[in-house]
Structures are given as structure tokens and as C-alpha cells.
Backbone atoms as SQL, in Angstrom:
CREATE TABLE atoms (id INTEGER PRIMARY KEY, chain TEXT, resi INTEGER, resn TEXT, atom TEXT, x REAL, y REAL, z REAL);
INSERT INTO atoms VALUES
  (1, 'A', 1, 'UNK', 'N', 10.507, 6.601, 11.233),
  (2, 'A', 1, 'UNK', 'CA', 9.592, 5.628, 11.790),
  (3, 'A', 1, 'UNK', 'C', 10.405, 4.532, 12.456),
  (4, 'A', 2, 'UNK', 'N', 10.094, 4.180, 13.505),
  (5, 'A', 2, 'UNK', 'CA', 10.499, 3.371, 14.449),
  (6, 'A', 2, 'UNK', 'C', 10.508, 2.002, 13.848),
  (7, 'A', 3, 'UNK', 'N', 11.245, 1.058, 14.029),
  (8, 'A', 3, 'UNK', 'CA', 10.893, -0.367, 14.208),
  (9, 'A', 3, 'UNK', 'C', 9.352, -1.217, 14.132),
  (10, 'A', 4, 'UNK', 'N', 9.280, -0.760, 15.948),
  (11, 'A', 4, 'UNK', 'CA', 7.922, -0.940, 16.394),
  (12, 'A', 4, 'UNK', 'C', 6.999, -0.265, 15.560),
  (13, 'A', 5, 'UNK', 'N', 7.405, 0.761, 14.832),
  (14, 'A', 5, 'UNK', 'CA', 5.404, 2.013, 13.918),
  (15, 'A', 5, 'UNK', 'C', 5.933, 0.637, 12.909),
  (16, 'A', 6, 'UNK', 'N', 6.913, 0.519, 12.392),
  (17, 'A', 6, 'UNK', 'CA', 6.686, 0.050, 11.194),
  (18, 'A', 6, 'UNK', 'C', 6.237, -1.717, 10.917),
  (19, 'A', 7, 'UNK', 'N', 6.046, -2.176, 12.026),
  (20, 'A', 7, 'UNK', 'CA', 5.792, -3.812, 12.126),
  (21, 'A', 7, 'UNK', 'C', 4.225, -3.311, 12.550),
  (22, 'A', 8, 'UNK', 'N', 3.594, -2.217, 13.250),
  (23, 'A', 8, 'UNK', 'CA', 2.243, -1.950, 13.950),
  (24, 'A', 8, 'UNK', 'C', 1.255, -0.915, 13.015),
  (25, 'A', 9, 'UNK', 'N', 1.906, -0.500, 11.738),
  (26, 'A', 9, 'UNK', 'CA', 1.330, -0.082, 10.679),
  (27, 'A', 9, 'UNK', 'C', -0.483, -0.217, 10.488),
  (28, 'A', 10, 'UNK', 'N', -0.569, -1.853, 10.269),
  (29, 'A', 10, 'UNK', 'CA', -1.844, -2.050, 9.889),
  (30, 'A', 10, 'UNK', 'C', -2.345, -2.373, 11.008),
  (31, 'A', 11, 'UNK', 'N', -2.728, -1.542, 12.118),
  (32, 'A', 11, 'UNK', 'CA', -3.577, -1.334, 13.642),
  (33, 'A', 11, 'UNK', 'C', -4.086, 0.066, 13.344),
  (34, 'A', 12, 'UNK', 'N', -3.247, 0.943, 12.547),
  (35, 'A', 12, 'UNK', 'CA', -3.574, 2.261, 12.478),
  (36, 'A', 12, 'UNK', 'C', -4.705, 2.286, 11.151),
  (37, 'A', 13, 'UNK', 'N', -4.238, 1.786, 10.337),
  (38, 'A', 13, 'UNK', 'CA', -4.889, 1.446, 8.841),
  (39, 'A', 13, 'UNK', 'C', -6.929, 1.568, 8.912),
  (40, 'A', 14, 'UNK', 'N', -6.801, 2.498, 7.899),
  (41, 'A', 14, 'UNK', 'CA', -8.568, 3.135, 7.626),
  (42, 'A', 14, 'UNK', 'C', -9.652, 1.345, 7.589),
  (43, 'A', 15, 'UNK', 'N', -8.766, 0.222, 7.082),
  (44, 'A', 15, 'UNK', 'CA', -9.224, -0.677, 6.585),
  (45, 'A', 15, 'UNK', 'C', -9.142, -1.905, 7.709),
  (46, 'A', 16, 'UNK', 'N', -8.599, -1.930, 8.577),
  (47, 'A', 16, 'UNK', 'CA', -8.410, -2.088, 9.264),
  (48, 'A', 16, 'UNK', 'C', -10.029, -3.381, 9.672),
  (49, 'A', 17, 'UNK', 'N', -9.932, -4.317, 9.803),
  (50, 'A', 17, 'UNK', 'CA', -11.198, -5.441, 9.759),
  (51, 'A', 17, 'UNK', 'C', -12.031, -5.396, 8.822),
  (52, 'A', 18, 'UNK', 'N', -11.455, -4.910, 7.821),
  (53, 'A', 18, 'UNK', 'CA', -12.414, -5.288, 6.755),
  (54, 'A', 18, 'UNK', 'C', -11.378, -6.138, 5.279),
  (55, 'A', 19, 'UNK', 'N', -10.828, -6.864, 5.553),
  (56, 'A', 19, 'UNK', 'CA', -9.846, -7.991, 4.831),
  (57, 'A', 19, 'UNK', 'C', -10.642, -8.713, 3.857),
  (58, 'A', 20, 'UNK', 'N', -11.810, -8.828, 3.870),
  (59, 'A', 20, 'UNK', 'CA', -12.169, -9.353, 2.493),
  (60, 'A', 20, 'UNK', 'C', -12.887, -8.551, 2.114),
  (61, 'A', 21, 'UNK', 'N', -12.893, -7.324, 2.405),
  (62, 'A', 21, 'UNK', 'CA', -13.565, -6.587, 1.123),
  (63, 'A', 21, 'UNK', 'C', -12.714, -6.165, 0.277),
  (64, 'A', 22, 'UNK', 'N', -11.866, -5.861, 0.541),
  (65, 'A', 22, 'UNK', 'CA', -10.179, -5.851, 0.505),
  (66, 'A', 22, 'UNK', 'C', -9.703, -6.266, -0.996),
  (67, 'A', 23, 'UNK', 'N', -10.292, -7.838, -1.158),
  (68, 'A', 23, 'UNK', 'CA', -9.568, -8.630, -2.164),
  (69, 'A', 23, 'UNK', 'C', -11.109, -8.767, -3.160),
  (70, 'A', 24, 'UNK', 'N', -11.661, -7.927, -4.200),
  (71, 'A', 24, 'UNK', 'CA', -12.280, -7.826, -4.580),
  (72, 'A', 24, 'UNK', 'C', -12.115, -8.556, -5.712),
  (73, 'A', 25, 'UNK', 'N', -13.161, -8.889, -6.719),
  (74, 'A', 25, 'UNK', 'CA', -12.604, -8.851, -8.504),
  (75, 'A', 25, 'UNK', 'C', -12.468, -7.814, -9.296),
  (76, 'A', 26, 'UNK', 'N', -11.765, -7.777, -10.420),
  (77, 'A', 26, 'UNK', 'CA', -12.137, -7.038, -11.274),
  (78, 'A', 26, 'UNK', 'C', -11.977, -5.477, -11.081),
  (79, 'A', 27, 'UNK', 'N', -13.311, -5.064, -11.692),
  (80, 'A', 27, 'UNK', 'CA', -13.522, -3.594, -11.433),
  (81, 'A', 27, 'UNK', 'C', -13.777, -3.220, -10.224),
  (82, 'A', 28, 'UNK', 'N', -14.811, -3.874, -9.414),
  (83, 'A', 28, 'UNK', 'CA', -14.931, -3.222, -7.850),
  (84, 'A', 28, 'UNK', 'C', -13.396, -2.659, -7.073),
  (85, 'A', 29, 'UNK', 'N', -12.195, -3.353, -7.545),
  (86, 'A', 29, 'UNK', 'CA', -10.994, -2.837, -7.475),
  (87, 'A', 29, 'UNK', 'C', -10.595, -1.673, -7.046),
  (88, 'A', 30, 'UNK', 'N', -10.993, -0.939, -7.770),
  (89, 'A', 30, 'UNK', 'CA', -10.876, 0.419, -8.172),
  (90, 'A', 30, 'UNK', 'C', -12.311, 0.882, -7.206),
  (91, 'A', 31, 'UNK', 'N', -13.368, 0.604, -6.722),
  (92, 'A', 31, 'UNK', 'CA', -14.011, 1.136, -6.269),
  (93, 'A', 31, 'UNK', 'C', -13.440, 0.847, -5.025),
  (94, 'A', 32, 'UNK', 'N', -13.125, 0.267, -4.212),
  (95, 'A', 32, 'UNK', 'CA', -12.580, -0.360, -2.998),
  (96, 'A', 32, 'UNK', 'C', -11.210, 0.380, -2.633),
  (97, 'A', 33, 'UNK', 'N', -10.124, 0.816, -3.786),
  (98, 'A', 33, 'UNK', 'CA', -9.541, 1.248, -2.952),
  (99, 'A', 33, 'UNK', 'C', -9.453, 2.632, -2.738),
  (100, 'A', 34, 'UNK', 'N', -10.918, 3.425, -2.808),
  (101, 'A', 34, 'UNK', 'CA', -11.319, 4.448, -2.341),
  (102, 'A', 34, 'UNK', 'C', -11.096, 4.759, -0.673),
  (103, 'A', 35, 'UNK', 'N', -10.758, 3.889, -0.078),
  (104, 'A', 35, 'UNK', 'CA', -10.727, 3.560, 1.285),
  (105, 'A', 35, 'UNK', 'C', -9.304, 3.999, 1.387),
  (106, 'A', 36, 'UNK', 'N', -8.315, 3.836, 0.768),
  (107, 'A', 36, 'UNK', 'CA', -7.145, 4.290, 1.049),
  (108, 'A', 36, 'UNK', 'C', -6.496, 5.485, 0.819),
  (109, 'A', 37, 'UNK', 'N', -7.409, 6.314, -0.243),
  (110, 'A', 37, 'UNK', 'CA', -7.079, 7.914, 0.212),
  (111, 'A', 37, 'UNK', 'C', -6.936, 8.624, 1.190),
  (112, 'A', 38, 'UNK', 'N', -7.800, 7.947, 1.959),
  (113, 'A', 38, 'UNK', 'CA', -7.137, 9.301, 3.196),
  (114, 'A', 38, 'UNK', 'C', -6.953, 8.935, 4.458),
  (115, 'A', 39, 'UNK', 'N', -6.259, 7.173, 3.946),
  (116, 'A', 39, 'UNK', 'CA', -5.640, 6.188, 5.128),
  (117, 'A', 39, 'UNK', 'C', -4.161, 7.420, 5.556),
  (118, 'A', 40, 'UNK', 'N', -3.456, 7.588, 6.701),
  (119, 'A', 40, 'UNK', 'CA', -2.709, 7.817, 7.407),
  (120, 'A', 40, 'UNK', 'C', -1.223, 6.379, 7.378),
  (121, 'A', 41, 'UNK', 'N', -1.882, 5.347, 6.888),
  (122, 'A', 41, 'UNK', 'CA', -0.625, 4.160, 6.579),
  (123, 'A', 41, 'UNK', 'C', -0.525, 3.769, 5.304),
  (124, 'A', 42, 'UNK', 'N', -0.795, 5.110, 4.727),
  (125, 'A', 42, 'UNK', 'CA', -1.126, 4.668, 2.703),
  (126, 'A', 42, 'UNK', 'C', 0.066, 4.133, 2.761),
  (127, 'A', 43, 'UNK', 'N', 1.123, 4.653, 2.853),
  (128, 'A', 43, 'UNK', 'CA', 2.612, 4.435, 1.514),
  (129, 'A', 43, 'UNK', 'C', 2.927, 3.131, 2.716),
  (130, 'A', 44, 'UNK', 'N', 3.027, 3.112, 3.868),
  (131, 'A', 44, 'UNK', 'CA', 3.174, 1.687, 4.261),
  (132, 'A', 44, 'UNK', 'C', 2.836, 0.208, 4.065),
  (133, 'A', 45, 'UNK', 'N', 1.495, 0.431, 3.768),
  (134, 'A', 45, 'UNK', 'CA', 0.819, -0.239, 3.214),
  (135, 'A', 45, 'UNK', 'C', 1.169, -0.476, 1.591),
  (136, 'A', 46, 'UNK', 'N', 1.389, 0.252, 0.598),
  (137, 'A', 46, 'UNK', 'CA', 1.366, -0.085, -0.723),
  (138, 'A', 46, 'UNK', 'C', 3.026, -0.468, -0.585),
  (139, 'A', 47, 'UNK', 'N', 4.149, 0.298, 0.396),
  (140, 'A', 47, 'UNK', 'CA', 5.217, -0.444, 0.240),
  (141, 'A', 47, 'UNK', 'C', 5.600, -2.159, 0.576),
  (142, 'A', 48, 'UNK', 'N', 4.499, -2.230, 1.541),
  (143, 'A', 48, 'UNK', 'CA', 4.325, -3.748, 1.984),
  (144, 'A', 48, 'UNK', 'C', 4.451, -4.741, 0.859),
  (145, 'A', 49, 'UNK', 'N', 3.192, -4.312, 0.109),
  (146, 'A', 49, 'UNK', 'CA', 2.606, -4.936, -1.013),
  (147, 'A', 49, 'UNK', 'C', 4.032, -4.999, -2.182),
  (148, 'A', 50, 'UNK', 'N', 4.522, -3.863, -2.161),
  (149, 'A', 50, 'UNK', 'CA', 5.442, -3.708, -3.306),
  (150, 'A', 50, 'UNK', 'C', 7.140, -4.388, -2.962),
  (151, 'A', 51, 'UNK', 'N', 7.396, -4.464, -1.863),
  (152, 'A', 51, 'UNK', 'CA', 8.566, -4.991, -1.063),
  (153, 'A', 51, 'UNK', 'C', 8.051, -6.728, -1.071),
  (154, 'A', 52, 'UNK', 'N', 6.660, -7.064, -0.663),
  (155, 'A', 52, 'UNK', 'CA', 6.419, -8.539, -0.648),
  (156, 'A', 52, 'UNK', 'C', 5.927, -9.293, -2.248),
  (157, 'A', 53, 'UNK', 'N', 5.767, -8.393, -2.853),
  (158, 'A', 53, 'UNK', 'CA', 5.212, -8.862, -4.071),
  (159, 'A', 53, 'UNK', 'C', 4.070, -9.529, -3.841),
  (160, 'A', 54, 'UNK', 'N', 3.354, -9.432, -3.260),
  (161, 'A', 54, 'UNK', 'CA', 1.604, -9.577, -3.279),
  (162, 'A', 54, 'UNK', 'C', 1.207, -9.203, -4.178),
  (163, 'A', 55, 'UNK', 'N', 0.634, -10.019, -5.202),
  (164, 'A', 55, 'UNK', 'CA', -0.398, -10.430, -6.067),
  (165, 'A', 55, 'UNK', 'C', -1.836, -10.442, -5.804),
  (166, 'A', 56, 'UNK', 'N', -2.465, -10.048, -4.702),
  (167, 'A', 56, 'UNK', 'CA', -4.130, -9.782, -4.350),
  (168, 'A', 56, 'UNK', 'C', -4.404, -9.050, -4.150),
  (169, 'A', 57, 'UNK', 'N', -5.548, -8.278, -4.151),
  (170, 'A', 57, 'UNK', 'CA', -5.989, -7.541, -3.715),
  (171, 'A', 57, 'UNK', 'C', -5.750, -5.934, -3.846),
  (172, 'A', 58, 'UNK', 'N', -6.260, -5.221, -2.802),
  (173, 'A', 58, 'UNK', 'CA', -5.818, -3.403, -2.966),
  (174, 'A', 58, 'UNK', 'C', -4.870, -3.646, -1.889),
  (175, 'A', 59, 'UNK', 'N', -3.846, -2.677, -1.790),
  (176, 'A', 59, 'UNK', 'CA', -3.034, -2.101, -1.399),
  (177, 'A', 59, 'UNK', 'C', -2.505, -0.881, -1.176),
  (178, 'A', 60, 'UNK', 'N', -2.763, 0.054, -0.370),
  (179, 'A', 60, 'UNK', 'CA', -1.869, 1.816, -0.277),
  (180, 'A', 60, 'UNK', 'C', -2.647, 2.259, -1.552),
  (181, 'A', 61, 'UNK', 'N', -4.130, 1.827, -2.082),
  (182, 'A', 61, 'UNK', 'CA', -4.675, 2.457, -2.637),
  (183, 'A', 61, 'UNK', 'C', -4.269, 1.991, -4.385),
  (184, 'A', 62, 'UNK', 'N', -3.533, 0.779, -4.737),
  (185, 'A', 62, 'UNK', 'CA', -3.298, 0.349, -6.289),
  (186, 'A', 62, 'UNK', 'C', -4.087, -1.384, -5.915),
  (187, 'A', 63, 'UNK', 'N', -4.141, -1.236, -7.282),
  (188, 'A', 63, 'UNK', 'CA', -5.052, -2.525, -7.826),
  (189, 'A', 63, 'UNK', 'C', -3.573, -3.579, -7.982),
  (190, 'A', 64, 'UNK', 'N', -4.137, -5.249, -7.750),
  (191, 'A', 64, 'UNK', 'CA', -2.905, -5.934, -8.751),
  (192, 'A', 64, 'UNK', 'C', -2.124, -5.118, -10.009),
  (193, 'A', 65, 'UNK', 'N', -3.060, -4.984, -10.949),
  (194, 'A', 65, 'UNK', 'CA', -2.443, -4.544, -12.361),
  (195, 'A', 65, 'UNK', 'C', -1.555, -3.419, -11.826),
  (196, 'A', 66, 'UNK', 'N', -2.186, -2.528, -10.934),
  (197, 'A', 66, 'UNK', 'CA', -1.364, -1.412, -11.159),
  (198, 'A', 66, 'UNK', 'C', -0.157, -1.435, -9.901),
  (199, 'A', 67, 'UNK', 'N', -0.336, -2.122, -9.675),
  (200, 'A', 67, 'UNK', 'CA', 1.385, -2.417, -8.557),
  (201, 'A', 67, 'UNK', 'C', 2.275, -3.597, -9.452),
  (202, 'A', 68, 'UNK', 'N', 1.902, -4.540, -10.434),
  (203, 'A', 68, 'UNK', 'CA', 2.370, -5.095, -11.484),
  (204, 'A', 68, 'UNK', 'C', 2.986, -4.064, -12.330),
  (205, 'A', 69, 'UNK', 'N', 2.346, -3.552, -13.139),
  (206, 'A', 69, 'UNK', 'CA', 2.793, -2.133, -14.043),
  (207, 'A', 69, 'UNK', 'C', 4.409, -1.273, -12.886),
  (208, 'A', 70, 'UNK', 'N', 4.040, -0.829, -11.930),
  (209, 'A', 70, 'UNK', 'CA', 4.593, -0.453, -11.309),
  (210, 'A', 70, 'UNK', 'C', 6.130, -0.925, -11.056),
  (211, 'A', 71, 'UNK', 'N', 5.869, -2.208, -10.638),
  (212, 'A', 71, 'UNK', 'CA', 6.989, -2.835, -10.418),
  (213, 'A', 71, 'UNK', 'C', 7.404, -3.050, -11.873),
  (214, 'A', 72, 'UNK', 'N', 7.348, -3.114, -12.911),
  (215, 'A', 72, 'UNK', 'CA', 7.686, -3.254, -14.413),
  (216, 'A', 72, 'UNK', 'C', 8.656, -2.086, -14.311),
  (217, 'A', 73, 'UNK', 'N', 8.063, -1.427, -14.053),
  (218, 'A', 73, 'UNK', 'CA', 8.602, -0.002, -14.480),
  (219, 'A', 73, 'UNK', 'C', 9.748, 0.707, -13.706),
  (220, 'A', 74, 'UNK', 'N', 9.640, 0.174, -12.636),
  (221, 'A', 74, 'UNK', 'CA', 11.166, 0.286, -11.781),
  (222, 'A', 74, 'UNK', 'C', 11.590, -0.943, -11.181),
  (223, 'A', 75, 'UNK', 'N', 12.121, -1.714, -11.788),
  (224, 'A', 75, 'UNK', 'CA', 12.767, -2.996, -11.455),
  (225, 'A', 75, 'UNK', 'C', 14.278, -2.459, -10.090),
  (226, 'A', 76, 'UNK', 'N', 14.520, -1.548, -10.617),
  (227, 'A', 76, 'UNK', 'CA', 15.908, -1.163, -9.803),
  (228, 'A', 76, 'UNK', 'C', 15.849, -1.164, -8.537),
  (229, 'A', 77, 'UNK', 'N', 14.254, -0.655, -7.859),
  (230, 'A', 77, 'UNK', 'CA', 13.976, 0.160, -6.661),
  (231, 'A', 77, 'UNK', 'C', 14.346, -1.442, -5.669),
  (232, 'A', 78, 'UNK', 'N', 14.996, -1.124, -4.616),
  (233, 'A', 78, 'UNK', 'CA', 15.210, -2.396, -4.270),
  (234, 'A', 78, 'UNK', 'C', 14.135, -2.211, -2.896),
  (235, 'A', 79, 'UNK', 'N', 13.876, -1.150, -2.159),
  (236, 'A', 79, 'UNK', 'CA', 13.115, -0.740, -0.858),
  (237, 'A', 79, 'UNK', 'C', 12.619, 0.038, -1.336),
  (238, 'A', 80, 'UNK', 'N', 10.923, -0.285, -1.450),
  (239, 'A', 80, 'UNK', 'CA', 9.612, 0.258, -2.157),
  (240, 'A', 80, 'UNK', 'C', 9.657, 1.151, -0.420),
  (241, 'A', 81, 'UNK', 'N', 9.645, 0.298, 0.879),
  (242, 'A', 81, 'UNK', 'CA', 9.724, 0.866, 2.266),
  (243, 'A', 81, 'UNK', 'C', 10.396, 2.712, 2.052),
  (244, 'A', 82, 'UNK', 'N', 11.450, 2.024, 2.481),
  (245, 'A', 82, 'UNK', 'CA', 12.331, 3.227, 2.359),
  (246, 'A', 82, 'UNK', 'C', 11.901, 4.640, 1.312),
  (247, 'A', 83, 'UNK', 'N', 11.631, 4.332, 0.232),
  (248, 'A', 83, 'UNK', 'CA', 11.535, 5.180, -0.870),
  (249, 'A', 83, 'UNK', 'C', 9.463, 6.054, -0.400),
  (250, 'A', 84, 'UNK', 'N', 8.900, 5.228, -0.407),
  (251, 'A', 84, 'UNK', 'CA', 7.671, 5.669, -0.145),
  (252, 'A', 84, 'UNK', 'C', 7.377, 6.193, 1.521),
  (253, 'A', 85, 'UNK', 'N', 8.147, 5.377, 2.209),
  (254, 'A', 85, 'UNK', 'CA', 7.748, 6.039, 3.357),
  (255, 'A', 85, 'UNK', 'C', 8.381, 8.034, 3.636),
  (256, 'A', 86, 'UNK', 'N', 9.388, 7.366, 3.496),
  (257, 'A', 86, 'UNK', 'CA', 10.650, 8.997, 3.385),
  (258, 'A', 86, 'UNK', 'C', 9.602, 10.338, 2.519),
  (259, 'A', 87, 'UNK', 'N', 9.256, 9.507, 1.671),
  (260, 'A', 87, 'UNK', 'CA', 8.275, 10.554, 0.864),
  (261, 'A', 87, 'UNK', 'C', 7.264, 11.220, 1.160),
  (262, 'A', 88, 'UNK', 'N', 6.544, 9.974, 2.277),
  (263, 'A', 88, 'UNK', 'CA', 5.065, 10.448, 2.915),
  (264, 'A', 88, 'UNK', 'C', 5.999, 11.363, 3.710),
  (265, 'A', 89, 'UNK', 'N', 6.812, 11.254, 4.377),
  (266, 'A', 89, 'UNK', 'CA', 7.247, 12.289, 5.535),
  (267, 'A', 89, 'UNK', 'C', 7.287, 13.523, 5.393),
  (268, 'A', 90, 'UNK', 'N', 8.225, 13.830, 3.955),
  (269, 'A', 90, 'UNK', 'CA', 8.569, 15.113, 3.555),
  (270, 'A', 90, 'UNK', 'C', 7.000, 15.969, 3.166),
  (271, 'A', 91, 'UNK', 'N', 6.229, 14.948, 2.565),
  (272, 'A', 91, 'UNK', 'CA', 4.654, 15.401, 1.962),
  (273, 'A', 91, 'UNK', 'C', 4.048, 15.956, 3.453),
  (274, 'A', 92, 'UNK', 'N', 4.602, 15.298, 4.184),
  (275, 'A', 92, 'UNK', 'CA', 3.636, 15.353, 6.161),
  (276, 'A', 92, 'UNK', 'C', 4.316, 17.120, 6.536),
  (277, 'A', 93, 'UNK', 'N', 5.200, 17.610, 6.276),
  (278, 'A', 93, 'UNK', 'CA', 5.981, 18.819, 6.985),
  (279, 'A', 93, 'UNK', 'C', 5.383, 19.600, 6.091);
């Protein structure tokens, strides 16, 4: 991925104008980020979140808690980018 795909990510994104439905409470959480299954900028998107440490909202399809948990659990990973995108690729062939 280019430079340019990777700064123009969220133009492609399923969610794309809909930003506050986005940042839900609670349980709707989990209903909301139904929207990101079968986004085309999933792992960009949740690497965003996981590289910036954003605390709101859904992301690449995880709740706060569960990109919290996440990051608990691999403190080492230093490029959530790198690691998730490379992955969608190999999953894409």
C-alpha cells in the first residue's frame, strides 16, 4: 500500500459519514460494529485506532474494551499498521 492508499483509507471505508453512529455506548457497541465486516479498510482502520491509541468508539470492527484487552496483550507490537495490514494482503491472494 502506497503512501497516498494509506493517508486516503477512510474515503474508501463502509462507514464512511456516518461518525456518530460510530461512537455509541455500551452495548449498541457491538451492534454497530457490524458495519465493519465486510468494510474493504477493516485492518486499516482498527490499525489506526491501535497505532493512535483511541479510546472511542468502534474501530476495524473492536469495541474500546476490546482494542484495550488487545493492546494488554501485546504490548511488544510496536506497528499495529504494518502487522495488520501485511495480513489483510496475504488473506486478499
Amino acid at each position: 500500500m502506497s503512501l497516498m492508499e494509506m493517508d486516503s483509507w477512510p474515503m474508501m471505508a463502509k462507514c464512511r459519514g456516518m461518525q456518530d453512529d460510530l461512537f455509541p455506548d455500551g452495548a449498541d457497541q457491538k451492534r454497530v460494529r457490524t458495519i465493519c465486516y465486510s468494510c474493504q479498510v477493516r485492518a486499516e482502520c482498527l490499525a489506526e485506532a491501535l497505532d493512535n491509541r483511541i479510546e472511542w468508539g468502534v474501530w476495524g470492527g473492536m469495541t474500546e474494551r476490546e482494542r484495550r484487552r488487545l493492546l494488554r496483550q501485546n504490548s511488544n507490537i510496536r506497528s499495529w499498521r504494518r502487522l495488520l495490514v501485511e495480513a489483510a494482503k496475504k488473506s486478499d491472494k
